[in-house]
KEKOLTI-304671 format. One record per residue (C-alpha): x, y, z; residue number from 0; residue in one letter. Coordinates in steps of 0.1 Angstrom, whole numbers, plus 5000, padded with zeros to 4 digits. Example, Ala and Ser with C-alpha at 12.3 -4.5 7.8 and 13.67 -1.06 7.14 Angstrom:
REM KEKOLTI-304671
{{5123; 4955; 5078}; 0; a}
{{5137; 4989; 5071}; 1; s}
This chain:
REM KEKOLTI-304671
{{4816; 5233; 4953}; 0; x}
{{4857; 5226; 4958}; 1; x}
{{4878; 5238; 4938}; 2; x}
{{4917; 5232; 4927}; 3; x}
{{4942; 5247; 4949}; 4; x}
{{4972; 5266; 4934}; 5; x}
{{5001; 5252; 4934}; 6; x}
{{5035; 5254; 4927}; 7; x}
{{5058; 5243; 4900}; 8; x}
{{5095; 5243; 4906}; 9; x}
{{5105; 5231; 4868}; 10; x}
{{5086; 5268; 4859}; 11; x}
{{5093; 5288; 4890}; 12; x}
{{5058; 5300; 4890}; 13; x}
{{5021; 5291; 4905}; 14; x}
{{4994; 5276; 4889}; 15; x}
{{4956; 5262; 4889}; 16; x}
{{4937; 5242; 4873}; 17; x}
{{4903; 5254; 4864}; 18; x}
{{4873; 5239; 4842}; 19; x}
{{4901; 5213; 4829}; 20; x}
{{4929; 5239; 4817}; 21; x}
{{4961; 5248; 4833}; 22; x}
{{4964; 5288; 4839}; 23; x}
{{4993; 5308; 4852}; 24; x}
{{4991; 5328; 4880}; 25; x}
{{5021; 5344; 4888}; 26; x}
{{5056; 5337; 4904}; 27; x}
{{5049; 5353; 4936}; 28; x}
{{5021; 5338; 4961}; 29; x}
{{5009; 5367; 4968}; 30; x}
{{5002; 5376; 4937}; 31; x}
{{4990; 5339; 4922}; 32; x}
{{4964; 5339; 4952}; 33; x}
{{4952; 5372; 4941}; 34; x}
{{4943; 5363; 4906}; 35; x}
{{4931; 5328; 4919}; 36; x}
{{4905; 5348; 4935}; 37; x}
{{4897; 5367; 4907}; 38; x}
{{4892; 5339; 4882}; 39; x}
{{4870; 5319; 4909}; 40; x}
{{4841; 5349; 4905}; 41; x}
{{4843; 5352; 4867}; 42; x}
{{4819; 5328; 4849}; 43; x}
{{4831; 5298; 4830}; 44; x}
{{4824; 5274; 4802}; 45; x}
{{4840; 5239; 4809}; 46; x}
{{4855; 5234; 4778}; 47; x}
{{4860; 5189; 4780}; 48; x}
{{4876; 5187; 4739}; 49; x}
{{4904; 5211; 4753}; 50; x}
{{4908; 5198; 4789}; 51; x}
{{4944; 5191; 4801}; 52; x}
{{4953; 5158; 4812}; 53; x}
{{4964; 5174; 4847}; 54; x}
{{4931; 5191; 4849}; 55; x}
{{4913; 5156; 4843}; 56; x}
{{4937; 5140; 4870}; 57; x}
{{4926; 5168; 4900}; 58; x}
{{4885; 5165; 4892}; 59; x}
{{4891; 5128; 4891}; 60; x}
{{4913; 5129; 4925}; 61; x}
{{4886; 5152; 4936}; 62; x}
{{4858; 5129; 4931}; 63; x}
{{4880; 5095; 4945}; 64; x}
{{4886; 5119; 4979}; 65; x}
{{4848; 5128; 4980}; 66; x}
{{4833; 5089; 4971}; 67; x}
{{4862; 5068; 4980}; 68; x}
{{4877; 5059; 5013}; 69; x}
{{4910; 5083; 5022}; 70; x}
{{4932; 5050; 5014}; 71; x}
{{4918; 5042; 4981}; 72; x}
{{4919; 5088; 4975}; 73; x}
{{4956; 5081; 4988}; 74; x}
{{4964; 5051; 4966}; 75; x}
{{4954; 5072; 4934}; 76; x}
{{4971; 5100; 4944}; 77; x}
{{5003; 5088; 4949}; 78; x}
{{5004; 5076; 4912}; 79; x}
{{4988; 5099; 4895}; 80; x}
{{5007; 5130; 4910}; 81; x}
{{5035; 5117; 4897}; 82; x}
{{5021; 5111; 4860}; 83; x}
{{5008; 5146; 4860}; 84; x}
{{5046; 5156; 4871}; 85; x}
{{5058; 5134; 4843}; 86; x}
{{5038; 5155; 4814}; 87; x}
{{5026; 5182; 4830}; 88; x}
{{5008; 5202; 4795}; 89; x}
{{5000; 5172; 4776}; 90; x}
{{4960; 5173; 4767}; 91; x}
{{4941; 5148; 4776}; 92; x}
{{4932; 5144; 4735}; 93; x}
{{4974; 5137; 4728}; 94; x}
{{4980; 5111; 4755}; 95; x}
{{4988; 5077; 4737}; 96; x}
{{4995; 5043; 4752}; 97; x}
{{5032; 5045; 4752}; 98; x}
{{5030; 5074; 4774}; 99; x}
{{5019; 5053; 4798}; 100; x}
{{5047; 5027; 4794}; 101; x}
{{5073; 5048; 4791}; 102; x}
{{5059; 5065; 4823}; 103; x}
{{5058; 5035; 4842}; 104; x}
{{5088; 5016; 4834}; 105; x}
{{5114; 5045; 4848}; 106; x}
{{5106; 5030; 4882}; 107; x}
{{5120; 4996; 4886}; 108; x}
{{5088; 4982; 4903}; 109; x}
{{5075; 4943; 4906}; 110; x}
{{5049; 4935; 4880}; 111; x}
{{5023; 4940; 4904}; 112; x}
{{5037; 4976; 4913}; 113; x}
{{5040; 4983; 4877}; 114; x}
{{5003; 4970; 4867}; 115; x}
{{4988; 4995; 4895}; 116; x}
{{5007; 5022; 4880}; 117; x}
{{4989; 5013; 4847}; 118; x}
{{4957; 5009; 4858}; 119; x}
{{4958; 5039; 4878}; 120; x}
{{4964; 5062; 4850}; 121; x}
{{4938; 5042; 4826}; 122; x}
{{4909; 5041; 4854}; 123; x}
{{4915; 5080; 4857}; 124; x}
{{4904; 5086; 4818}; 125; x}
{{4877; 5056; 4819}; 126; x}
{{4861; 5079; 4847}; 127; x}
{{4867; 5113; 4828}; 128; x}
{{4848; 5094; 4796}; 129; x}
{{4820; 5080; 4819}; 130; x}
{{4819; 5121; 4831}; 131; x}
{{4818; 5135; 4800}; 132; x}
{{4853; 5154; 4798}; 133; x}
{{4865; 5136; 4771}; 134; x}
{{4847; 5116; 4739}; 135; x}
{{4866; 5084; 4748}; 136; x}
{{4892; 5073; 4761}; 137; x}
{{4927; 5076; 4742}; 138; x}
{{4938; 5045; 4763}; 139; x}
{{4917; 5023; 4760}; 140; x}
{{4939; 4998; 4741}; 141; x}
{{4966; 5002; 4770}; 142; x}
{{4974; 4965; 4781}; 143; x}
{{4976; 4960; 4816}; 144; x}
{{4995; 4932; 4828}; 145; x}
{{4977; 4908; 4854}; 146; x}
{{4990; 4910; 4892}; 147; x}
{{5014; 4888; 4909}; 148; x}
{{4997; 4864; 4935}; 149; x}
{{5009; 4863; 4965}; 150; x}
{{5019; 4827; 4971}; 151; x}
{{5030; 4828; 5006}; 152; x}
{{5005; 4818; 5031}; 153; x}
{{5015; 4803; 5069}; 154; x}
{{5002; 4776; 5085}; 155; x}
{{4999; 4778; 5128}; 156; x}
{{5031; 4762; 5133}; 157; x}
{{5050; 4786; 5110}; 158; x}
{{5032; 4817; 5123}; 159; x}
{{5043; 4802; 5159}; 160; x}
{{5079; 4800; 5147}; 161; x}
{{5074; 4838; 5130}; 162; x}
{{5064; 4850; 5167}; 163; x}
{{5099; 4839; 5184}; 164; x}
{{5111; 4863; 5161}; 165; x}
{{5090; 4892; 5176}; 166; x}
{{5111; 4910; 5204}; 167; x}
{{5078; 4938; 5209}; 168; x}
{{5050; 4930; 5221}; 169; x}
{{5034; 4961; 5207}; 170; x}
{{5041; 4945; 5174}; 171; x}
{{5031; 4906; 5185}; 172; x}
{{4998; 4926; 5193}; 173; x}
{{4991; 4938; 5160}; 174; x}
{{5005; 4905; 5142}; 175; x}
{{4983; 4882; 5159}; 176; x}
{{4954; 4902; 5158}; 177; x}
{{4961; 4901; 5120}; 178; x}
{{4965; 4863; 5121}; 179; x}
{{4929; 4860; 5141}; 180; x}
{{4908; 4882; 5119}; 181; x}
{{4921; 4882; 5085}; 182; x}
{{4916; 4917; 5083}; 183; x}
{{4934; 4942; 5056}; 184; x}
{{4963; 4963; 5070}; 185; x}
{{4945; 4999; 5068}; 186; x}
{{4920; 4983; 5091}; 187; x}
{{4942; 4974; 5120}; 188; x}
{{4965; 5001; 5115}; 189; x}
{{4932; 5026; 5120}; 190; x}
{{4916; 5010; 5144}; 191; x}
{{4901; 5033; 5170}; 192; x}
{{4884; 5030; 5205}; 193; x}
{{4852; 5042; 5185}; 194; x}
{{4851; 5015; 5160}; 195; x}
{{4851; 4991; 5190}; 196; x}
{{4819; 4969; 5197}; 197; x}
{{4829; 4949; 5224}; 198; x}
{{4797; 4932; 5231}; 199; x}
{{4795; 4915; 5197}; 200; x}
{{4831; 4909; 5194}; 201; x}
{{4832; 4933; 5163}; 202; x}
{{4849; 4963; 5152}; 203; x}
{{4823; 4985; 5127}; 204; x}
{{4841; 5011; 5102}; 205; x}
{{4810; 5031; 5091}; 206; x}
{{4807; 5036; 5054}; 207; x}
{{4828; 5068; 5052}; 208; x}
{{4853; 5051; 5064}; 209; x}
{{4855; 5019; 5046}; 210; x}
{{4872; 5009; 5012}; 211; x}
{{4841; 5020; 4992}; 212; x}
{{4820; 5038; 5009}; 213; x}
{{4794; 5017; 4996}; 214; x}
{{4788; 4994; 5034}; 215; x}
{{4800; 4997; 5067}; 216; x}
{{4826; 4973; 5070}; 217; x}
{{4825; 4945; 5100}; 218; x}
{{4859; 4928; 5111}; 219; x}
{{4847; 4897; 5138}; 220; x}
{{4868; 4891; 5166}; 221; x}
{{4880; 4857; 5177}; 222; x}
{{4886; 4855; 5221}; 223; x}
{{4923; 4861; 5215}; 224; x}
{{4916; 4891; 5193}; 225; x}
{{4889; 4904; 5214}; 226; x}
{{4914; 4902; 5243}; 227; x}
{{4936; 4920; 5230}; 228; x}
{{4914; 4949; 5216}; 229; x}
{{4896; 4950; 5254}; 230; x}
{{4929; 4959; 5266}; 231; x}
{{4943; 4980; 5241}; 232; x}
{{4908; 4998; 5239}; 233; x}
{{4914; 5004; 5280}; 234; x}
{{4951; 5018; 5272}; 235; x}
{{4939; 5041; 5245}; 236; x}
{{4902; 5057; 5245}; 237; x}
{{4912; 5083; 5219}; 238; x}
{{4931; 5075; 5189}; 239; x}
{{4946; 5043; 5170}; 240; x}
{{4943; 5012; 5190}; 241; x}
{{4979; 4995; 5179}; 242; x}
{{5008; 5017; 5186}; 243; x}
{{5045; 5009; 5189}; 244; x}
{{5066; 5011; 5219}; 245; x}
{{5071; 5047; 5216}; 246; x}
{{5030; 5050; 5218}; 247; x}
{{5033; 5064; 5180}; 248; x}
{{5006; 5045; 5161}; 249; x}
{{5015; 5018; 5134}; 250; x}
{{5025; 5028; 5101}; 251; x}
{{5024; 5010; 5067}; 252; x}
{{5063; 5024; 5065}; 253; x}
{{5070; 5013; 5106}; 254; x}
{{5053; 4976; 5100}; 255; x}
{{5077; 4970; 5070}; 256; x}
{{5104; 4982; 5089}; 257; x}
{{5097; 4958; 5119}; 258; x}
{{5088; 4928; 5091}; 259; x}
{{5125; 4938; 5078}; 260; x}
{{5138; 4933; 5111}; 261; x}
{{5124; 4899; 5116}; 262; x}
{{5139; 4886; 5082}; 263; x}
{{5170; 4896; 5092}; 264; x}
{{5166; 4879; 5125}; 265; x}
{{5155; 4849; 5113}; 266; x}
{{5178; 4844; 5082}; 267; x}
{{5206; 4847; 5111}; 268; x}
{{5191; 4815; 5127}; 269; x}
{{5192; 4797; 5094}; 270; x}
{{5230; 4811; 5087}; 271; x}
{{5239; 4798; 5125}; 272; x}
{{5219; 4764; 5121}; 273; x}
{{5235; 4758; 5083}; 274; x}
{{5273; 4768; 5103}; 275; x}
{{5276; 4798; 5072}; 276; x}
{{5295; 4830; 5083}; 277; x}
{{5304; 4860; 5061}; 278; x}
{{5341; 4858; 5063}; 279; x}
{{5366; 4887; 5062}; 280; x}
{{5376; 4882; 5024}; 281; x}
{{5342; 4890; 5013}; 282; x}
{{5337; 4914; 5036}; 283; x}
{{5370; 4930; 5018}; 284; x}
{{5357; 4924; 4991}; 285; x}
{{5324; 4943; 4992}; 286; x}
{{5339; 4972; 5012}; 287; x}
{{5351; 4992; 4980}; 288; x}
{{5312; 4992; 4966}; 289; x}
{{5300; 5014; 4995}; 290; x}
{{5306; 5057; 4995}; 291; x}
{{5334; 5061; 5016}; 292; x}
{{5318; 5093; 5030}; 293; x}
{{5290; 5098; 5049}; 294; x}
{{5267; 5133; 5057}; 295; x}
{{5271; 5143; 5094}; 296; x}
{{5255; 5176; 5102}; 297; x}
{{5253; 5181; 5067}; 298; x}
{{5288; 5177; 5061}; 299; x}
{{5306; 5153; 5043}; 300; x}
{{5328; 5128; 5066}; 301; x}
{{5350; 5104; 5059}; 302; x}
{{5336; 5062; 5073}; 303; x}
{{5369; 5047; 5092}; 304; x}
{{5373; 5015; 5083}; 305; x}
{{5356; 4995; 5112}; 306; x}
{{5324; 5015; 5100}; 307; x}
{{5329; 5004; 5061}; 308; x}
{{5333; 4970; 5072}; 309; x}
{{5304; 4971; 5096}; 310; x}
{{5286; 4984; 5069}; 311; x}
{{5298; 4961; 5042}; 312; x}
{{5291; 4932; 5066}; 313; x}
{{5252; 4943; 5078}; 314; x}
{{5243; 4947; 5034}; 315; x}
{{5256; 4912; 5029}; 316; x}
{{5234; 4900; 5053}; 317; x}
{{5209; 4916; 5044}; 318; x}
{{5210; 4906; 5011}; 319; x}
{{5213; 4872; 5022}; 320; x}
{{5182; 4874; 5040}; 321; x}
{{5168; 4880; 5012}; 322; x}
{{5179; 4847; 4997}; 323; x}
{{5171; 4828; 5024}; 324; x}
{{5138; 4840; 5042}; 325; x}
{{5104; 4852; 5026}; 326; x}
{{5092; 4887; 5032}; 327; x}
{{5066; 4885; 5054}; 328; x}
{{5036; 4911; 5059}; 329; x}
{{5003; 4918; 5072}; 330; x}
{{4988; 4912; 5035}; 331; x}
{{5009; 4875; 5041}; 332; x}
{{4985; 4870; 5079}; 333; x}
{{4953; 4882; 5056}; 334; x}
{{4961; 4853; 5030}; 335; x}
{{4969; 4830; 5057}; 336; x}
{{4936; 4835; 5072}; 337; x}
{{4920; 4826; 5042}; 338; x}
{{4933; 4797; 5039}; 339; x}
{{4932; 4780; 5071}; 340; x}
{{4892; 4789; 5072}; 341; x}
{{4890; 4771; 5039}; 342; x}
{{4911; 4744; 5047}; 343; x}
{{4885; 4744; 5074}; 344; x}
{{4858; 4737; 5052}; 345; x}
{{4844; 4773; 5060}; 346; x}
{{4824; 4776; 5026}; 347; x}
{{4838; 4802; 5001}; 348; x}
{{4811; 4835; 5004}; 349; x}
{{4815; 4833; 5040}; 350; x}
{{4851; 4836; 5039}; 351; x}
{{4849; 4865; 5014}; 352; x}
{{4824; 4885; 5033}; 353; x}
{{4846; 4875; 5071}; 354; x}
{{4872; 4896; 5046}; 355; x}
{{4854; 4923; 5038}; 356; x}
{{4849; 4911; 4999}; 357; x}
{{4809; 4913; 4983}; 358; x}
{{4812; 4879; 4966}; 359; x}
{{4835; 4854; 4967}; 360; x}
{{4853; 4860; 4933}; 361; x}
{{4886; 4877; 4943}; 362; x}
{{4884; 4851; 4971}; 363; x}
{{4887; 4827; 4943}; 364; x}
{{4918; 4847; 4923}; 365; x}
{{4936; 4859; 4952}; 366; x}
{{4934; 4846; 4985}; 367; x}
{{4929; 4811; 4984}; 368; x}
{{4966; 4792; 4979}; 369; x}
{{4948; 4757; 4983}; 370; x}
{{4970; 4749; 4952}; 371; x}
{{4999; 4746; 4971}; 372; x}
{{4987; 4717; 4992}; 373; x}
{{4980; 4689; 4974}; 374; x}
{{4971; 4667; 5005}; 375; x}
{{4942; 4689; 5014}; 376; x}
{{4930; 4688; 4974}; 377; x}
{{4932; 4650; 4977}; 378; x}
{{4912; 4645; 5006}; 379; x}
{{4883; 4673; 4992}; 380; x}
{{4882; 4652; 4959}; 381; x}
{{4879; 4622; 4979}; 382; x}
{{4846; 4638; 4999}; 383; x}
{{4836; 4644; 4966}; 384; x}
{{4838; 4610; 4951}; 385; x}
{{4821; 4595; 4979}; 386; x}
């Protein structure tokens, strides 16, 4: 059986662990907390679920994601709910109310979507410890969870053409059209390995374990240009990831938004050149007394001249400019797109979930289709219909 690790808690300068549901003290030195940790862990316990701690709750339910869950689902719910647990570290489960919740989750100025995973999160943790029998039912059950933003942007060939030019890596063009061929989810091509390779069937195979719930192995189907591509990255790298950046570090969630950050600024330059807009030196002024005038070299405090404030002031407004004029692109944006075109294609709906890794087609139907954005392509499908 696992069981909790200490850990420790700087708002209470001492160690802790969470046992049977409660929180226990051990001590302020780690010596001495791993001592009595040891001790408790060969007395016998009663699980006592009306008096559990909503922190204890939280670690049994992290434990069971990370034992029946894929690592990126475990990592998802861990992420949020740490930082619940961090937020009201000795309520009981039995006190927690709804506004808890809110008032957790609206200190973090998040998109709608953001803020309804941080909901849900916290409200599928207590579903699970009522389905375990830790608690008699859930105390937020009421808690109203707002519905996602849909992703509207999806590219068509020529667009994802134009996105390319952008691309000065080919490391990253790699990894980008791959995404574009397959429709497959980021964590997929971002943990790609040699192993999961299947060359003759033009198919990479995540086993179960490795797949987002554990339940089937997951298939991704490989076009020619994607099998290509994984031949010869499977030939440059026999152990480890499969897409790596020029350094030969593998792809990050973190490194891809970077680079997608990159290319929006890139390409809102081209529209600023093509529309004949410049930032000009008044607003540059302008700006430059919003920005620290101090910066942290060598963990000292220096003073910016004032090329580097107006450098500075001058890289911010473009970037917020790219912001107005350029979408934020993604891999999640390539996954949609794929969807799309293979319906558009008059690829029937289940087999475009299952190419995307879904078990029916209903979340193909709320989330990935953006047919409603072309009304041409509606027109001619009623017009098959009607004849």
């Amino acid at each position: 059986m696992k069981f909790s690790q200490p850990w420790y808690r700087k708002a209470r300068k001492a160690w802790f662990v969470t046992l049977n549901g409660k929180q226990i003290r051990l001590g302020e030195s780690k010596k001495e907390a791993f001592a009595k940790y040891r001790v408790l862990l060969n007395e016998p316990t009663t699980r006592q679920v009306q008096t559990a701690s909503l922190v204890g709750i939280i670690d049994a339910f992290l434990e069971w994601v990370q034992k029946n869950r894929s690592e990126a689902t475990y990592e998802w719910y861990r992420y949020r709910l740490q930082r619940f647990a961090q937020k009201y570290p000795d309520l009981r489960a039995s006190d927690l109310k709804p506004y808890h919740v809110e008032l957790w989750a609206d200190q973090y100025k998040h998109s709608q979507t953001s803020r309804r995973n941080y909901l849900r999160s916290v409200k599928r943790c207590l579903k699970w410890a009522k389905k375990q029998g830790y608690i008699d039912g859930s105390p937020i059950s009421d808690l109203e969870v707002p519905s996602a933003e849909h992703r509207e942007l999806a590219l068509d060939a020529e667009q994802f053409q134009e996105l390319l030019t952008f691309v000065r890596s080919p490391e990253l063009r790699d990894l980008l059209v791959v995404s574009w061929e397959t429709g497959c989810r980021p964590q997929e091509s971002l943990r790609v390995e040699a192993r999961h390779v299947d060359l003759e069937n033009q198919r990479w195979i995540f086993p179960k374990s490795e797949s987002k719930m554990k339940r089937l192995s997951r298939v991704v189907y490989l076009s020619k240009t994607a099998l290509e591509i994984t031949r010869r990255l499977k030939e440059q790298h026999p152990e480890g990831k499969l897409f790596r950046n020029a350094n030969g570090k593998p792809w990050s969630k973190d490194s891809v938004n970077c680079a997608f950050d990159a290319i929006r600024f890139r390409m809102a330059q081209a529209e600023m050149e093509r529309r004949g807009e410049v930032i000009s030196n008044e607003v540059i002024a302008t700006f430059v007394p919003t920005l620290s005038p101090t910066r942290k070299v060598n963990g000292e405090l220096v003073i910016k001249s004032e090329g580097e404030l107006r450098s500075e002031a001058k890289r911010k407004l473009l970037a917020k400019r790219a912001v107005e004029l350029v979408p934020r692109y993604s891999l999640y944006v390539l996954r949609h797109s794929f969807a799309t075109r293979a319906l558009k294609n008059g690829i029937d709906s289940m087999t475009v979930a299952l190419l995307l890794g879904h078990k029916d087609a209903s979340v193909l139907a709320r989330v990935y289709q953006h047919l409603n954005q072309d009304p041409i392509h509606l027109l001619r499908q009623a017009e098959r219909a009607a004849s």
